[in-house]
Structures are given as structure tokens and as C-alpha cells.
Backbone as a ProteinNet text record, in pm:
[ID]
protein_1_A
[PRIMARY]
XXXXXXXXXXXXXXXXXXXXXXXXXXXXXXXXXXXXXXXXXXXXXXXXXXXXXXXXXXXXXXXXXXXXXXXXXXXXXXXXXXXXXXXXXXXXXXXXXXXXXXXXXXXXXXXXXXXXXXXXXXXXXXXXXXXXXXXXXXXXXXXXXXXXXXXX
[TERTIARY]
-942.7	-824.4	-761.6	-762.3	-673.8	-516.1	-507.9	-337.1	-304.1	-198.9	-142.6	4.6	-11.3	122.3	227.9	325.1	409.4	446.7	420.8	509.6	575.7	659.5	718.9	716.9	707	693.5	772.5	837.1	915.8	852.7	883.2	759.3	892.3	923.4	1033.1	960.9	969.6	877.6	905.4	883.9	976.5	799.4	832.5	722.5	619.8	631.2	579.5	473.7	511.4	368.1	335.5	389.6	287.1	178.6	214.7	112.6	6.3	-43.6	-202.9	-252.6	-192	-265.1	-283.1	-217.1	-219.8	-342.2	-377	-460.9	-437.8	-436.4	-402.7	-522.4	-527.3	-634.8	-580.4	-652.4	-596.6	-622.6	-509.5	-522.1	-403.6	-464.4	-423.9	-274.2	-297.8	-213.1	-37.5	-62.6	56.1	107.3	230.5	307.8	258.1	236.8	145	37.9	-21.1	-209.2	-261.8	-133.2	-151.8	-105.1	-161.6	-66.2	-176.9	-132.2	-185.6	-227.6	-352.7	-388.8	-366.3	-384.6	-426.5	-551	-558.5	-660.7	-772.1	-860.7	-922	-1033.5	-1027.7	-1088.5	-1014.8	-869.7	-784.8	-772.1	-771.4	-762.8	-875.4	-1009.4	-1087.5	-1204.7	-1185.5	-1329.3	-1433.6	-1480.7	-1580.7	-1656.2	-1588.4	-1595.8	-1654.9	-1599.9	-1565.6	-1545.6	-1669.6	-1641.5	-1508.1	-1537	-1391.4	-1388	-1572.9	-1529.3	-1499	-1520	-1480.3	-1342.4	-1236.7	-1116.1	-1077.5	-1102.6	-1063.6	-1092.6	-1241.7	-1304	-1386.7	-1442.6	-1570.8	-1681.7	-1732.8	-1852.9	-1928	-1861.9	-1879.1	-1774.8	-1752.1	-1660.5	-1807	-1765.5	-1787.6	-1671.9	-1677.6	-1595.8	-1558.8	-1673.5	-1623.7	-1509.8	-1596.1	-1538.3	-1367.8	-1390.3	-1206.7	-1117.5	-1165.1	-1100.4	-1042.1	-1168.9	-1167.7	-1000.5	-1064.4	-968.1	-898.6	-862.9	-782.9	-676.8	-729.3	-655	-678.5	-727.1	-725.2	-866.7	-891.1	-1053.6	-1033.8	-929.2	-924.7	-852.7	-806.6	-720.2	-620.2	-515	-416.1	-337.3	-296.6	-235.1	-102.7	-46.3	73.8	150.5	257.2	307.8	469.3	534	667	659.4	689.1	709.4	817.1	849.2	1009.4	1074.1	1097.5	1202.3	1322.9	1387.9	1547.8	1630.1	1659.7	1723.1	1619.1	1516.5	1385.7	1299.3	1352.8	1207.6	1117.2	990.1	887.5	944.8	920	936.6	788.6	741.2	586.8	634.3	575	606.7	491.3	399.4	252.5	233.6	132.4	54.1	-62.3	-90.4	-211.2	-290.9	-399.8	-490.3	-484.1	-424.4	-413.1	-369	-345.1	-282.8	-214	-124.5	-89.7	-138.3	-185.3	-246.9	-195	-193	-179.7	-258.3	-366.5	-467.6	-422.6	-415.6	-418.9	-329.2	-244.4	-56.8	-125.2	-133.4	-147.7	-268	-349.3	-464	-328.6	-281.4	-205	-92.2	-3.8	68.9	-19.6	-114.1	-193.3	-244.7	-255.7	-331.3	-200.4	-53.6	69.9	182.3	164.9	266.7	443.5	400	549.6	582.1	714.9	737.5	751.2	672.3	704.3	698.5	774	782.7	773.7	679.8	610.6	660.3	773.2	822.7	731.6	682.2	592.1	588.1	590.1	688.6	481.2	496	384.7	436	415.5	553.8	474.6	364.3	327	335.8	425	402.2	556.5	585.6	706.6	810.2	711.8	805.9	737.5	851.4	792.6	800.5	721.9	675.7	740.8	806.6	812.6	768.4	691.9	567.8	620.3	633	728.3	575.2	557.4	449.3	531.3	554.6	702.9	600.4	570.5	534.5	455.3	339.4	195.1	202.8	308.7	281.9	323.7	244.5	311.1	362.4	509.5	568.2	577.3	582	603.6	717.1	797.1	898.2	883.9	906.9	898.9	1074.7	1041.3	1195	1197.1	1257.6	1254.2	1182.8	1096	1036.6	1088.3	1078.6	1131.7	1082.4	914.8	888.3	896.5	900.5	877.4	870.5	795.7	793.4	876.7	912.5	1011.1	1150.6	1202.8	1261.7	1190.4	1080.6	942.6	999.1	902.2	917.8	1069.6	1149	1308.3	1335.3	1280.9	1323.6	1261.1	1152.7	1125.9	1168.4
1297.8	1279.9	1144.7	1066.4	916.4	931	806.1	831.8	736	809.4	780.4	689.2	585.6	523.9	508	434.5	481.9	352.7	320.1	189.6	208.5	179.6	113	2.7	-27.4	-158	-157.8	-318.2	-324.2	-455.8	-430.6	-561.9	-614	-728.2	-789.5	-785.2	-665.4	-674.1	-568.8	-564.7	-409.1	-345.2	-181	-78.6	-117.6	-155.9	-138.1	-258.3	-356.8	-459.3	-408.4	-328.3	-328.6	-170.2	-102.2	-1.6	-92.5	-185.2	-266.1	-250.3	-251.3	-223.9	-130.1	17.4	153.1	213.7	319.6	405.8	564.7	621.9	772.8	844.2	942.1	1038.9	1177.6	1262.7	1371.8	1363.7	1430.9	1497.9	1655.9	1700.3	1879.4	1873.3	1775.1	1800.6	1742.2	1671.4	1647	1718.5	1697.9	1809.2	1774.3	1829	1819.5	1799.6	1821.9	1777.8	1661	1514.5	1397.3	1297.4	1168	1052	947.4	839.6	708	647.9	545.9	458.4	313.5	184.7	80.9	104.5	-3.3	-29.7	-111.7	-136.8	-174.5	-290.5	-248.1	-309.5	-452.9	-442.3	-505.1	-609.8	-550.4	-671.7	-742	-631.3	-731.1	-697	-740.7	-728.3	-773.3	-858.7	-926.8	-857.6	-727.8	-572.9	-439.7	-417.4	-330.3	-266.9	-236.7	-207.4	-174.4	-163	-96	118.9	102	294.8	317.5	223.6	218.4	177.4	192.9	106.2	189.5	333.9	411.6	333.5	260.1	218.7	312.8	411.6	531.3	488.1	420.2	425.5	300.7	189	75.4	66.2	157.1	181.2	157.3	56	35.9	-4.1	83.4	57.8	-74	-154.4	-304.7	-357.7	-361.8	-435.1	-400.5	-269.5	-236.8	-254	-223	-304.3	-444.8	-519.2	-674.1	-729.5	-645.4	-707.7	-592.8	-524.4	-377.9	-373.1	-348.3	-346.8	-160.9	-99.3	-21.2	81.9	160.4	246.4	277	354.3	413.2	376.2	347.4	248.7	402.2	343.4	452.9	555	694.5	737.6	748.7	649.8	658.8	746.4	797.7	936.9	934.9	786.3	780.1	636.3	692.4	555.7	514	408.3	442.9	301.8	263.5	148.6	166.1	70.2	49.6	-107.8	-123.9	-278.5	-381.4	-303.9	-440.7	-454.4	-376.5	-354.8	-269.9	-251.4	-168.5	-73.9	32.2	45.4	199.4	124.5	220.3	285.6	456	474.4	532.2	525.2	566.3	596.8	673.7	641.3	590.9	489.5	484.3	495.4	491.2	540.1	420.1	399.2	330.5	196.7	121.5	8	12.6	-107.3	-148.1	-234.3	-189	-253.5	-385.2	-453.2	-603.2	-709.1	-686.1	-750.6	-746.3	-591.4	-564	-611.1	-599.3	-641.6	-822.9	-929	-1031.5	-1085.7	-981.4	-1015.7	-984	-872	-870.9	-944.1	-1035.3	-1185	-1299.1	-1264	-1389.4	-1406.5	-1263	-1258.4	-1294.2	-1202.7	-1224.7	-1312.2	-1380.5	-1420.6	-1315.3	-1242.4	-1148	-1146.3	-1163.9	-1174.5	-922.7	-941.1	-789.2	-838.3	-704.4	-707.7	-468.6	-498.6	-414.2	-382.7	-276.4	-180.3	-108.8	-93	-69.5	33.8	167	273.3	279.2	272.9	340	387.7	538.8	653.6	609.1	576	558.1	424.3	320.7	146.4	192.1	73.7	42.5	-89.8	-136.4	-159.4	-98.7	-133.7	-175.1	-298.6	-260.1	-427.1	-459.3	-559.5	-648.4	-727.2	-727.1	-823.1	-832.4	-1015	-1037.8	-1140.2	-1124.3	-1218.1	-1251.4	-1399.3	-1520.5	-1626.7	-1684	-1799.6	-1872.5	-1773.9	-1791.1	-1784	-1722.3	-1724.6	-1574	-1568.6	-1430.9	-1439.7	-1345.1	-1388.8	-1226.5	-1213.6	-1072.5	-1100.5	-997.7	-987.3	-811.6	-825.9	-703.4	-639.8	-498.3	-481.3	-335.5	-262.6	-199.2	-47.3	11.2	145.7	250.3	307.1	494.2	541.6	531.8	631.5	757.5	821.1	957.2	877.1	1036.5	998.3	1094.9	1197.5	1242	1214.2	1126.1	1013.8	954.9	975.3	899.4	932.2	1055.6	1145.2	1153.2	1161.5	1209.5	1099	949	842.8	822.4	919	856.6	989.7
1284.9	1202.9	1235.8	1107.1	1099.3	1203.8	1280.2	1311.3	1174.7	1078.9	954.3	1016.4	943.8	937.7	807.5	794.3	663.8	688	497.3	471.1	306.6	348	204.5	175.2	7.9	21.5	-145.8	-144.5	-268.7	-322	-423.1	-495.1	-619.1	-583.7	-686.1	-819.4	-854	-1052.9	-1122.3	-1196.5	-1259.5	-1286.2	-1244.7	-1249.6	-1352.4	-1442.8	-1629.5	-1568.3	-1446.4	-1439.5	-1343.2	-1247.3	-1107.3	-1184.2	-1270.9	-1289.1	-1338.9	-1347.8	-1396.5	-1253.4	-1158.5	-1045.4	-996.7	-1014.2	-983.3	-1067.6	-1003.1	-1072.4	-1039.3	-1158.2	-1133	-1093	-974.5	-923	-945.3	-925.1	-878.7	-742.1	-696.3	-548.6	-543.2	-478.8	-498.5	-379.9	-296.4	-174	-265.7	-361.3	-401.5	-506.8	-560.5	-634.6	-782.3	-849.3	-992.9	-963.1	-844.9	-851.2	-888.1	-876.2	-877	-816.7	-799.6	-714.9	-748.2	-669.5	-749.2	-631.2	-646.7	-527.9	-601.1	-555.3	-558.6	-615.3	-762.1	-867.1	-793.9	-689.4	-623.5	-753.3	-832.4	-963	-972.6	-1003	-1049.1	-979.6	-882.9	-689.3	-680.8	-709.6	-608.9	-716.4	-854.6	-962.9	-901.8	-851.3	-791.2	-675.7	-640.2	-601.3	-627.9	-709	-768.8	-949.9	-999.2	-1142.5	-1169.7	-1291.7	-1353.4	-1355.9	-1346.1	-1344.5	-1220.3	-1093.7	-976.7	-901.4	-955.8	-993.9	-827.5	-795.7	-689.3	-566.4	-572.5	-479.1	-407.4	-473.5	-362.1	-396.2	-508.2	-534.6	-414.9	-441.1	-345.5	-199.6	-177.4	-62	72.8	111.6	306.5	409.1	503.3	608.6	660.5	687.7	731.4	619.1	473.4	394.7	349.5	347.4	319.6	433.5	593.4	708	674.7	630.3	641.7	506.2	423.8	273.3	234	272.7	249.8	359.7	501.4	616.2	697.2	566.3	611.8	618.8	596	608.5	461.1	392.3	281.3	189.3	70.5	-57.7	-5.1	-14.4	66.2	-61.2	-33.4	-186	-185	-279.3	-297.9	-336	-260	-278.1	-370	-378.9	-385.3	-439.6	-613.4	-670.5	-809.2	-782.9	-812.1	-840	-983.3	-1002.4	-1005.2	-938.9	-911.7	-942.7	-1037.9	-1051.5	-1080.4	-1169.7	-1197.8	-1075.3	-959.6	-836.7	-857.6	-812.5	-764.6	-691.5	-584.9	-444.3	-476.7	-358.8	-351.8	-161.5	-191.2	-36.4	0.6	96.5	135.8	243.1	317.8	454.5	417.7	524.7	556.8	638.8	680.6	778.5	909	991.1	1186.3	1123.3	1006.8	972	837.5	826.7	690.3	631	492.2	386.7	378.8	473	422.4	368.9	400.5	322.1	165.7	173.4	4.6	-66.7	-7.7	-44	-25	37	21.1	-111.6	-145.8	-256.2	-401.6	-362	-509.8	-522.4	-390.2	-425.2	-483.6	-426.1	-463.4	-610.1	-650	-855.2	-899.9	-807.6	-899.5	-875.9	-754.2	-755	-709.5	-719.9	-700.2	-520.6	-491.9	-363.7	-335.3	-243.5	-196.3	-22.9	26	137.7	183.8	276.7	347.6	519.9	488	576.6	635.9	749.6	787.7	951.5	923.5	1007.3	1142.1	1216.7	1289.3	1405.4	1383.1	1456.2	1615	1679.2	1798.3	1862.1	1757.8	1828.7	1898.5	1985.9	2012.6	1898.4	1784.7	1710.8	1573.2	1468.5	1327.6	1299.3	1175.5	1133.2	980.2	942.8	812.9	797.9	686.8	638.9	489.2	428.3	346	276.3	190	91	-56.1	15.4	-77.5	-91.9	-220.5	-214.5	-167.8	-193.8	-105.7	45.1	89.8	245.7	268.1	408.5	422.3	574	637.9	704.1	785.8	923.7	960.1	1089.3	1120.9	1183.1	1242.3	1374	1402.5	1459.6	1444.5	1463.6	1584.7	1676.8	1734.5	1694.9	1723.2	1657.2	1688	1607.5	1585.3	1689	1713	1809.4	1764.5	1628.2	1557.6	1441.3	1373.4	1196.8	1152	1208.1	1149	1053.3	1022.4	964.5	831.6	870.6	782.5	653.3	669.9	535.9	507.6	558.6	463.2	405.3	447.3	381.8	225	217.7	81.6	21.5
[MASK]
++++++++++++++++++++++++++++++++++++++++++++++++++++++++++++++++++++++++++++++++++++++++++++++++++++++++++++++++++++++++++++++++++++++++++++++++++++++++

């Protein structure tokens, strides 16, 4: 079993553009028997077909480590515009998708920044992708996830 971490992340863009990059799955563990991953198509065509948009068919471990960040395209559980923002809330599997989050500044241009909860570090992490750069700042850790979940 993955140690799961939790990030939020807000993407200065209103919902209606960041869904070109979402893709709807089913999954049973969530409430309607659905939730959404990262369009792995969208990110990384040169990848990944388009009937492959999930990323299983061409899924290898090195490669989604390397340009993902993480083992698995992570499922987004909590998603939600507020004032023309994004805000996506997820776990993922022992890291944060930063890779992934820096491939989709880079197609878009949109500044997001990636709250980044890992209930076993001694800190968290903010990771801010402005203007082709990406910038991280760490801040004191929870040390539980309990908190996790009530935040989204």
C-alpha cells in the first residue's frame, strides 16, 4: 500500500479550460461511481493516444516517476471554481505531481500553485508554476492527515 499524500492545487483559470485536461473514469470508491484524473493525452500526446487519455495502456513506472512525479495519474476527488479559479483536491501516491503540474504551465501558461500536505514529512511544501518558472517554499508540517480530508 502507497503512503498517499494530499495536495491542492489552484490554477488561476476558470474550470470550463482546465476540463481539456481532465478526464472522467469511473471509480466505485467515490460518491456517484465517478471522479476525474489528469488527461495524460492532453499533456503528454507524444505519449499517449487519445483512447489512452487515462494513461494504463502505455503506463510504465520509470516513465510516470520521471514526468508525472508520481507511480499513478492521481484521482481527483474535489473540484471546484471560485472567482474565475480552478481548485483541484487529490492524493497521490509518496509524491506531488509536479512534473505534471509543470508540463500543464508549460502547454498553458496559467500560473497554479500546489499545496502539498505529506502527513509523515516534517514540512509541507508550496510549489508555485508563474511564468515559466517554478518556485517551492516549504512551511512547517501537520504531522497528521487528519485535517487533510476536512479541508476539502
Amino acid at each position: 500500500m502507497p503512503n498517499w499524500v494530499y495536495n491542492e492545487v489552484e490554477i488561476a483559470t476558470p474550470l470550463s479550460e482546465v476540463q481539456a485536461y481532465l478526464f472522467e473514469i469511473d471509480d466505485l470508491d467515490c460518491p456517484g461511481g465517478r471522479t476525474h484524473v489528469f488527461n495524460l493525452h492532453q499533456l503528454f500526446p507524444e505519449r499517449f493516444d487519445p483512447e489512452d487519455a487515462w494513461g494504463l495502456i502505455a503506463w510504465d513506472y520509470d516513465w510516470m516517476a520521471d514526468n508525472v512525479g508520481t507511480k499513478w495519474n492521481p484521482h481527483i476527488h474535489s473540484i471546484a471554481e471560485l472567482e474565475g479559479h480552478t481548485h483541484l483536491g487529490f492524493e497521490s501516491a509518496w509524491a506531488a505531481p509536479n512534473p505534471l503540474l509543470a508540463r500543464m504551465h508549460e502547454l498553458t501558461g496559467w500560473k497554479m500553485v500546489n499545496c502539498h500536505d505529506d502527513p509523515d514529512a516534517e514540512h509541507d511544501l508550496v510549489t508555485t508554476f508563474e511564468g515559466g518558472r517554478c518556485t517551492e517554499e516549504q512551511l512547517p508540517g501537520t504531522r497528521t492527515c487528519s485535517n487533510c480530508e476536512a479541508r476539502w
